[in-house]
Backbone bond lengths (Angstrom), bond angles and torsions (degrees), N, CA, C in turn:
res aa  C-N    CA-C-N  psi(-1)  N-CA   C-N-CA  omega(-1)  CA-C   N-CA-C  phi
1 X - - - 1.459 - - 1.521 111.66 -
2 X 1.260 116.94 -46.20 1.950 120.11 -177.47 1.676 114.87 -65.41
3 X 1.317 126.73 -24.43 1.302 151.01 -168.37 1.692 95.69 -78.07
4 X 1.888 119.02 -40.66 1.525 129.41 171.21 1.128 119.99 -73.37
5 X 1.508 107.30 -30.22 1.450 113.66 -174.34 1.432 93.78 -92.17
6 X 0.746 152.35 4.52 1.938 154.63 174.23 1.206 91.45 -77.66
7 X 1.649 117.21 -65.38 2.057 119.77 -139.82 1.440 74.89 -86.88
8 X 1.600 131.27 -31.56 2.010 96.42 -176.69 1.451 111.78 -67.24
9 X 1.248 115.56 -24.50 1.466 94.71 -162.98 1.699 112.35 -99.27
10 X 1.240 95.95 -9.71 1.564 112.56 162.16 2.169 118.25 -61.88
11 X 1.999 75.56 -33.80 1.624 74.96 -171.92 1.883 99.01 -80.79
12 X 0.913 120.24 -61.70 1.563 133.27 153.47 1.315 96.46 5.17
13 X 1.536 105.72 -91.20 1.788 83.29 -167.40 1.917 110.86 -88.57
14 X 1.003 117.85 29.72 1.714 113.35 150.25 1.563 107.02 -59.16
15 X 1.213 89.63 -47.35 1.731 102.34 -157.43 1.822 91.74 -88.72
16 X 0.729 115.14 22.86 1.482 126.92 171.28 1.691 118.12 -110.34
17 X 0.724 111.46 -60.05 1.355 137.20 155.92 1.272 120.74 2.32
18 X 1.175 150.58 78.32 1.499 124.64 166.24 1.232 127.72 -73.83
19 X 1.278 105.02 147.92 2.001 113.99 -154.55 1.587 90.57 -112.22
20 X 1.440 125.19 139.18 1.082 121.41 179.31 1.305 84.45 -128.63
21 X 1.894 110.74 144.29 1.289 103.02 156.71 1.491 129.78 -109.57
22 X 1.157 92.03 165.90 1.841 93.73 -173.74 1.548 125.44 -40.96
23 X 1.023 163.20 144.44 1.750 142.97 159.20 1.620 101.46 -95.35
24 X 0.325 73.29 156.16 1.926 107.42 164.38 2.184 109.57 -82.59
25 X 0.639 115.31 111.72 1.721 115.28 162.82 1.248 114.56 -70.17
26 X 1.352 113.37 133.98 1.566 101.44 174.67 1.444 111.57 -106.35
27 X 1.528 111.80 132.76 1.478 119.16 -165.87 1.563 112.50 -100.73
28 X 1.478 95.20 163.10 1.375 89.41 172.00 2.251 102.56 137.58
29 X 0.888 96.68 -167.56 1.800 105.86 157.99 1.253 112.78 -102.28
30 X 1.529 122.04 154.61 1.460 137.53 -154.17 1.546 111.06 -128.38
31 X 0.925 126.75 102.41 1.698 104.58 -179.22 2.142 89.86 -107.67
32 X 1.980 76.11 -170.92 1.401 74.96 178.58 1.559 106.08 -147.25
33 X 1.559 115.38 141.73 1.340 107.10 -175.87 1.465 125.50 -96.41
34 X 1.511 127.29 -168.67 1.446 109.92 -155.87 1.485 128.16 -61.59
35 X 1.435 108.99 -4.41 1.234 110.62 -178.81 1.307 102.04 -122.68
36 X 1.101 104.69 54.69 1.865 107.11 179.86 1.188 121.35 71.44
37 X 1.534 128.71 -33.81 1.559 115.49 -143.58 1.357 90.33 -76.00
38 X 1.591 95.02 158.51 1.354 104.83 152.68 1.273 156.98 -57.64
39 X 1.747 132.73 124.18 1.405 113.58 -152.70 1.703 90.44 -111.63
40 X 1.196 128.58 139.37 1.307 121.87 -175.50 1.635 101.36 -114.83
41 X 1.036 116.66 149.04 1.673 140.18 177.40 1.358 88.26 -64.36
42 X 1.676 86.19 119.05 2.266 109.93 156.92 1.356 101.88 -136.83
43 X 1.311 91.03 146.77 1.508 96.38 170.46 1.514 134.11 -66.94
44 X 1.082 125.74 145.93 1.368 126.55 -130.65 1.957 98.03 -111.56
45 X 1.525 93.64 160.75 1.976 93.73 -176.01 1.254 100.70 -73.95
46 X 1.901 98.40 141.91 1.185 120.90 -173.33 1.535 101.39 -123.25
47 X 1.051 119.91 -176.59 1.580 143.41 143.34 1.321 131.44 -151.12
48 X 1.379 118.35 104.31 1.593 117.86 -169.58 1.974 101.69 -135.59
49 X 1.005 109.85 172.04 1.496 119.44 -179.36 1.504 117.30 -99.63
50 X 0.989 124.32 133.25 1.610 124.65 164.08 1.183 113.47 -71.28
51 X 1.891 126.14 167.72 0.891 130.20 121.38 1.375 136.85 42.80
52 X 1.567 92.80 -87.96 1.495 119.98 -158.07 1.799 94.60 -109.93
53 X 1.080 122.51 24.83 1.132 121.15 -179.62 1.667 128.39 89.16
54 X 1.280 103.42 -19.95 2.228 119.19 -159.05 1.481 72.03 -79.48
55 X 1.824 80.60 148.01 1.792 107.96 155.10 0.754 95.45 -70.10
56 X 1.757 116.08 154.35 1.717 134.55 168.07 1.623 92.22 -111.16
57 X 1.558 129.61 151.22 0.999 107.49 167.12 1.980 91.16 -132.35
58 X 1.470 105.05 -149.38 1.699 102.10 162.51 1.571 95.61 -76.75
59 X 1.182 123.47 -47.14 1.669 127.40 -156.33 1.540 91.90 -57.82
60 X 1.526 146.52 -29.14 1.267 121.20 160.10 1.300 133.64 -46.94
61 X 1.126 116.45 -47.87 1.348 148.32 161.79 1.781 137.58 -29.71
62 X 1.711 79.19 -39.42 1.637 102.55 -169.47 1.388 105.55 -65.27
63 X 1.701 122.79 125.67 1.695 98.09 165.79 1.288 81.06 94.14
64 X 1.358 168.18 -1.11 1.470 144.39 138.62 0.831 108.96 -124.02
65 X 2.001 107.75 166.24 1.380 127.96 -166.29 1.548 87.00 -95.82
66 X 1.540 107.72 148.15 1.549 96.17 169.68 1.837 82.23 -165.82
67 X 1.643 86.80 169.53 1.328 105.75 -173.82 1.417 115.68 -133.47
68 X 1.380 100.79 130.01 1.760 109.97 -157.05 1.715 92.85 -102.75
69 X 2.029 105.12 165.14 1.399 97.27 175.76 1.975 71.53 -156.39
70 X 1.655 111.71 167.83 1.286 117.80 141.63 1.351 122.70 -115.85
71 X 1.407 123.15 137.13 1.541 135.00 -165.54 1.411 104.66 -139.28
72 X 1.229 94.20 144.86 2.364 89.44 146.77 1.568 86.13 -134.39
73 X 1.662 103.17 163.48 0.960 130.51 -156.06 1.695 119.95 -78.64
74 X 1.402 94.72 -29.82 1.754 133.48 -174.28 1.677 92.68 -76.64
75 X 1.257 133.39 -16.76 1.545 131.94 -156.12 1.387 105.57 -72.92
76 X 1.631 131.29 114.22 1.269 108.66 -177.30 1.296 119.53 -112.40
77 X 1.544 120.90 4.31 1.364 129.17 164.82 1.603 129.50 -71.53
78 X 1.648 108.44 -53.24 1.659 104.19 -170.39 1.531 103.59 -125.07
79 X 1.548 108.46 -16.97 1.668 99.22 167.44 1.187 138.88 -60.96
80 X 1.652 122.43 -24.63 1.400 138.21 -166.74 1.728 87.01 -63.74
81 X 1.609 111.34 -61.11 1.275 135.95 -178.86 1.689 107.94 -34.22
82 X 1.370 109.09 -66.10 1.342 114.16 170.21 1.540 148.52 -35.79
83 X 1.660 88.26 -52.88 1.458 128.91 167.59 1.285 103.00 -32.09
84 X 1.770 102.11 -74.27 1.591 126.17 -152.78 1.482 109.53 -60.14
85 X 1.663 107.09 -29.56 1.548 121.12 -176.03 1.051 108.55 -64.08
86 X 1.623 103.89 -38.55 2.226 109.13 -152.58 1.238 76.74 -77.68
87 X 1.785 129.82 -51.04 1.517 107.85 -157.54 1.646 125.49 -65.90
88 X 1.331 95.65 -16.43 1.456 98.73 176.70 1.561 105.67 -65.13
89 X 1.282 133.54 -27.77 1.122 143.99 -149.94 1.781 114.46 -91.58
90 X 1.748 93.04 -32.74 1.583 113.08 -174.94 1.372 82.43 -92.43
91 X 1.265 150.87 -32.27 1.227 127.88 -160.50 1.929 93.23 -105.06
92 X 0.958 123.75 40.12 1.449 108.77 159.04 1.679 80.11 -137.18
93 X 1.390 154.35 1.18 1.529 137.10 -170.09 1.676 122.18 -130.68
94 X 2.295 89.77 -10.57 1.827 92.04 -154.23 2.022 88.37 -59.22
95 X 1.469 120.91 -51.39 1.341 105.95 -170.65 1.602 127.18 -41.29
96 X 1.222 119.92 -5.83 1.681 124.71 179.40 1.180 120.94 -112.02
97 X 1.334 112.88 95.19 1.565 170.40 -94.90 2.238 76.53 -98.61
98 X 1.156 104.32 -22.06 1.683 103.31 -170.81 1.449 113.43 -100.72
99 X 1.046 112.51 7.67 1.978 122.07 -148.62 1.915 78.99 -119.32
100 X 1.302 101.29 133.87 1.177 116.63 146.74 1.890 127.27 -130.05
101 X 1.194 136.77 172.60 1.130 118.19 133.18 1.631 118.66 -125.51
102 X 1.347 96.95 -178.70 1.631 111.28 168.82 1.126 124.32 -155.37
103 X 1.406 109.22 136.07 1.448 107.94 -163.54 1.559 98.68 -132.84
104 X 1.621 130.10 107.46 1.237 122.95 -172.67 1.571 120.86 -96.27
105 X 1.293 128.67 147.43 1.615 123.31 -179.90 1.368 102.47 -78.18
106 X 1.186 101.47 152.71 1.692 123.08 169.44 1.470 99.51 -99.25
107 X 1.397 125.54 -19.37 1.657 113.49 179.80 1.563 101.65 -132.52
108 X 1.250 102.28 88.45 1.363 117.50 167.26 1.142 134.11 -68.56
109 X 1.263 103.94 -11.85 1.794 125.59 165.07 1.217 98.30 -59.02
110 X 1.507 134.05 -57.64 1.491 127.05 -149.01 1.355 89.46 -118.62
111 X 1.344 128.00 -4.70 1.576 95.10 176.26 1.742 96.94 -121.86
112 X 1.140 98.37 86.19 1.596 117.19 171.73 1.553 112.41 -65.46
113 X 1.538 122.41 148.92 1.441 125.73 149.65 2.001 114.36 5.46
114 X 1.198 88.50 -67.49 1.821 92.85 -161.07 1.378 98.49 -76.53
115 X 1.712 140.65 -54.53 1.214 155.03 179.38 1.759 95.98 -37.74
116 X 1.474 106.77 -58.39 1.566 89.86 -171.94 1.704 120.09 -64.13
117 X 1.516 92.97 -33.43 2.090 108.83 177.42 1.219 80.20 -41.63
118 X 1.432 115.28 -87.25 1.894 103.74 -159.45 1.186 148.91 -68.38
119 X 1.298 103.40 11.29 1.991 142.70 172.18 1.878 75.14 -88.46
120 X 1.424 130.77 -84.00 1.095 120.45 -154.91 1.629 119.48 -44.22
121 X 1.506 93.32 -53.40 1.750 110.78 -169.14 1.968 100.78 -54.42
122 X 1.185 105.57 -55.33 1.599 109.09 161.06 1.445 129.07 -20.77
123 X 1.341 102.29 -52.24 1.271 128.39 -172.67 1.826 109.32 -75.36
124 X 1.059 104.55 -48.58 1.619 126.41 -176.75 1.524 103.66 94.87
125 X 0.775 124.33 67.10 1.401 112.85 -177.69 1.531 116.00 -134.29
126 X 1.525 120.58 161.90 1.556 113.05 -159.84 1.533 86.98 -100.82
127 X 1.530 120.55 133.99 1.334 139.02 177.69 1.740 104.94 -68.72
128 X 1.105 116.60 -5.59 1.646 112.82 174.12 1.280 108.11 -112.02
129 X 1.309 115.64 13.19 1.994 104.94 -178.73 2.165 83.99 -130.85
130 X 1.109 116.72 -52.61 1.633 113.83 -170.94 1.728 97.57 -91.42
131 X 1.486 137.76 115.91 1.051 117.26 178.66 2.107 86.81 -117.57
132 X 1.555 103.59 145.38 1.490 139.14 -153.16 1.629 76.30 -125.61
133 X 1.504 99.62 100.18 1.666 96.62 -171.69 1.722 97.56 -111.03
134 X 1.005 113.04 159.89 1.696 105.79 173.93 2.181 88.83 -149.97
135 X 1.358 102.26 -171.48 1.503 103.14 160.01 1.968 95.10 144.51
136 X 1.049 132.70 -147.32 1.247 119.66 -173.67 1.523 114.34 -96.11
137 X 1.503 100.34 140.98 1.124 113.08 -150.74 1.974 109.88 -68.41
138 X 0.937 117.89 6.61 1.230 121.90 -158.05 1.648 99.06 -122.50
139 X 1.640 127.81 -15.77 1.183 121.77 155.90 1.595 115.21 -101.23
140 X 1.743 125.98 15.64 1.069 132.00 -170.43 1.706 87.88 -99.25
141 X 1.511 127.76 -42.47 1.309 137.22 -130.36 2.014 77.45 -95.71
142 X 1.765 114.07 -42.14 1.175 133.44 -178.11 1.965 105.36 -46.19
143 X 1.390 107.29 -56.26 1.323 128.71 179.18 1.879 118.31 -66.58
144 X 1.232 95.67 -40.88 1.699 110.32 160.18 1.874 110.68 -46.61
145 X 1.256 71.85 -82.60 2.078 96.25 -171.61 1.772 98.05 -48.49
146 X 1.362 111.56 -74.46 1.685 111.27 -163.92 1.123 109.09 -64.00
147 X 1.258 125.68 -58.56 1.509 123.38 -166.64 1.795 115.79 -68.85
148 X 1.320 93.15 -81.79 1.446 104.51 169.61 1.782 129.11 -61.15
149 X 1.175 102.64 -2.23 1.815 101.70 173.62 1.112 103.30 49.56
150 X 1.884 131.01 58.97 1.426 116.18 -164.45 1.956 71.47 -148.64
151 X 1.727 94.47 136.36 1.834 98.20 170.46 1.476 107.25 -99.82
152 X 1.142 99.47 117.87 1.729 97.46 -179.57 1.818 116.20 -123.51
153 X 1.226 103.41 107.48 1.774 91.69 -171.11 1.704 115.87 -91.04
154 X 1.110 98.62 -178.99 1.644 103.95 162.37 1.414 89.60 178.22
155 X 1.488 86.75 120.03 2.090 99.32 168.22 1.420 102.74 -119.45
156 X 1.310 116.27 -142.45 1.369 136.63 -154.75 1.803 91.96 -93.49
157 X 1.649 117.80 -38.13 1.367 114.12 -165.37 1.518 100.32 -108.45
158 X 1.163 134.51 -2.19 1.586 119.84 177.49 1.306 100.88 -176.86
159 X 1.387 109.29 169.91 1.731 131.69 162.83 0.968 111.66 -118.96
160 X 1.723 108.93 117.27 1.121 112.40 173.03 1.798 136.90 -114.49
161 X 0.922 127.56 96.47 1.471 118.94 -150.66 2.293 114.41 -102.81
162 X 0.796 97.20 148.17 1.255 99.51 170.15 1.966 116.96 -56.28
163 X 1.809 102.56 156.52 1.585 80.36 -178.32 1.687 89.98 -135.90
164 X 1.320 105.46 49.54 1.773 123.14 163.73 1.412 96.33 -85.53
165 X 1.489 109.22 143.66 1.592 127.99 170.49 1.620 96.10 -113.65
166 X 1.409 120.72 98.30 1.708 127.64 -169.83 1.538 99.51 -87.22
167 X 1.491 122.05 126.24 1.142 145.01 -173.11 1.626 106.02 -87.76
168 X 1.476 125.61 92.33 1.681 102.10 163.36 1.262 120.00 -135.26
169 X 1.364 122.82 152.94 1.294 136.15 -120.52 1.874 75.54 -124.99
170 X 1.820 92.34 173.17 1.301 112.31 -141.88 1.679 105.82 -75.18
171 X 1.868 108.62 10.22 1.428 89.70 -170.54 1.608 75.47 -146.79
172 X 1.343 119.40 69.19 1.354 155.02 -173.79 1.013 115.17 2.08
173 X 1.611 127.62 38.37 1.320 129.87 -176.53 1.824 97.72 -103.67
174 X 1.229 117.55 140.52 1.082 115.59 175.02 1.272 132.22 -83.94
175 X 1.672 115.55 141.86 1.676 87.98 -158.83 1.639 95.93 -144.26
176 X 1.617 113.71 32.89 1.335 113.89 178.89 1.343 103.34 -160.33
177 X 1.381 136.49 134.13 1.382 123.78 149.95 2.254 105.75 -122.81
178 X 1.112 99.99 136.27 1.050 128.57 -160.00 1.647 127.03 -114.24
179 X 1.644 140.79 111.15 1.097 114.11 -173.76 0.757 99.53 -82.96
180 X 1.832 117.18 140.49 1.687 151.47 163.52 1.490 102.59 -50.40
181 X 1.856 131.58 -38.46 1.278 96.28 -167.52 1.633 86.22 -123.70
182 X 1.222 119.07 52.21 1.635 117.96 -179.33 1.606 101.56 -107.12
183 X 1.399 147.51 96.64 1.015 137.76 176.20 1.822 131.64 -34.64
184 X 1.035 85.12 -48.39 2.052 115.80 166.88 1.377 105.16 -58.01
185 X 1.537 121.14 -46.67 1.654 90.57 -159.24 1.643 85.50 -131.55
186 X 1.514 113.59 48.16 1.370 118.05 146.32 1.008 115.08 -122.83
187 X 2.042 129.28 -7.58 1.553 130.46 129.12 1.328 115.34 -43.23
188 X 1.356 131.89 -45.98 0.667 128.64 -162.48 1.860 115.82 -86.88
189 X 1.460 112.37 -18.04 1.384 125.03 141.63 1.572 111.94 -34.93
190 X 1.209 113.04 -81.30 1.101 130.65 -175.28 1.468 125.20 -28.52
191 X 1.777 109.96 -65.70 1.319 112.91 136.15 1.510 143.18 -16.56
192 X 1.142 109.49 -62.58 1.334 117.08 168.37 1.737 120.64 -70.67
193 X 1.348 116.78 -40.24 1.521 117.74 148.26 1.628 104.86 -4.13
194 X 1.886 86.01 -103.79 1.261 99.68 -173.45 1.431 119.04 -55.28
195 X 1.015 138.13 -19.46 1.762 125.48 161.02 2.227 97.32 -54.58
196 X 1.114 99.49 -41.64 1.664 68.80 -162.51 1.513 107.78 -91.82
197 X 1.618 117.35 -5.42 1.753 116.30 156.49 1.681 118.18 -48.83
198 X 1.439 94.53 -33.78 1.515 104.53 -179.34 1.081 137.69 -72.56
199 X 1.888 102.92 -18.08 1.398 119.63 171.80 1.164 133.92 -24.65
């Protein structure tokens, strides 16, 4: 009988309990407008190409959580690493109709329109949930730096790209950065995903 009277009153105050959930921080720089309020960092209008050829613009974007990275395709040190993470990531979210990702080249020279199709098709992945963006390199580097707060070079002797997986949420403020080849805190990406699908 005392072992019953334990799990009721255990259950009692479960259901007592208030559950708070976690937030998300939103990152970035802050300005402020004329009446003080706060203006928080979103990522800013773009235009780049998919894949499969479609403009991407912000207006794709708008209204989903998605998770950005920069790569080129040719990378043979930390991208393989990367890759394997994001895909783990598209394959626990591509079915939720709000989830996108994006993953942009730093060498848009070589990773043209068709180069990324068959980086994608490789990959298996649906060209309307992972978009393999490329387009000129000087509004990609624009989209790096302003939007995403991510330094990504390419000179004459190398490409060099960041290996953060940037988390942003459905009203494009960013609210996670994440290492791409850290196993732990790209579960822990994941996690946070779905906290802000749930919004």
């Amino acid at each position: 009988m005392r072992p019953l009277v334990i799990i009721l009153m255990l259950t009692i105050l479960a259901c007592q309990t208030k559950v708070e959930t976690r937030k998300l921080p939103i990152i970035g720089p802050i300005d402020f407008d004329e009446t003080s309020d706060t203006i928080y960092h979103q990522i800013k209008p773009f235009e780049l190409y998919s894949q499969s050829g479609d403009t991407i613009t912000l207006d794709s974007l708008k209204g989903k959580v998605h998770v950005a990275e920069f790569f080129f395709s040719s990378c043979p040190v930390i991208c393989p690493i990367m890759k394997s993470r994001m895909k783990m990531v598209y394959d626990k979210f591509y079915t939720h109709k709000d989830f996108r990702i994006t993953s942009y080249t730093v060498d848009p020279e070589r990773d043209t329109i068709a180069a990324l199709n068959a980086y994608g098709e490789e990959l298996g992945i649906d060209p309307s949930i992972w978009y393999l963006m490329t387009g000129d390199a000087y509004d990609i580097q624009k989209v790096s730096y302003h939007s995403y707060i991510q330094a990504n070079v390419k000179d004459s002797l190398s490409l060099n790209h960041s290996q953060q997986f940037v988390l942003i949420g459905k009203d494009l403020h960013i609210r996670g950065l994440y290492d791409g080849t850290d196993s732990l805190s790209v579960t822990m990406l994941m996690e946070d995903v779905e906290l802000l699908l749930n919004e």
